[in-house]
Phi, psi and omega in degrees: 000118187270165173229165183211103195261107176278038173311163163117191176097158180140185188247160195193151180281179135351100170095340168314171153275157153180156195234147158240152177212153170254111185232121182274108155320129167149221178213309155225138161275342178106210187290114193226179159205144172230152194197206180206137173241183105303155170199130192248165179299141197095280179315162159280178229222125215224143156259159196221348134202150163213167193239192315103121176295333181299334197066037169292136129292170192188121200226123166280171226284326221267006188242331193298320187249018169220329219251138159227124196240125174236170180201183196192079203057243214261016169261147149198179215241167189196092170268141188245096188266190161044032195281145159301167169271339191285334191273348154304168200171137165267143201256134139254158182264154174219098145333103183237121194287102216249062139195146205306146359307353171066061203274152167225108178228171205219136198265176183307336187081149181230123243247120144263119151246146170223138187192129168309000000 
């Protein structure tokens, strides 16, 4: 049974930081990517970065020139600079398995808020 353990998460101001990590049970899944989406209230549930066991990356636009996504075996990491009021959000991590059965899994999410 894999699990994806989030800490992290909390409030924060306007132009602050904050790093989230992710860490997945088991042990080697094969080729994978892991990652992190959002979902602000109202909204879908969006992707905001992902990695690659290989470490390719892949960032949405709104990510791309404050966010750095790292990972470390089954960890990973999702620094968040410069942050908005637009980046609340509830944060999930996500494991995705890139070969069959194509297992996809999701961690509970962890609530960023930024706000003054």
């Amino acid at each position: 049974q894999v699990q994806l353990v989030e800490p992290g998460g909390g409030l924060v101001q306007p132009g602050e930081s904050l790093r989230l990590s992710c860490a997945a049970s088991g042990s080697s899944f094969g080729p994978n990517s892991m990652g992190w989406y959002r979902q602000a209230p109202g909204k879908q549930r969006e992707l905001v970065a992902s990695i690659t066991s290989d470490g390719a990356t892949n960032y949405a636009d709104s990510a791309k020139e404050r966010f750095t996504i790292s990972r470390d075996k089954n960890m990973v990491h999702l620094q968040m600079n410069s942050l908005k009021p637009e980046d609340t959000a509830v944060y999930y991590c996500n494991l995705r398995i890139l070969k069959p059965p194509w297992d996809n899994y999701w961690g509970q999410g962890t609530q960023v808020t930024v706000s003054s």
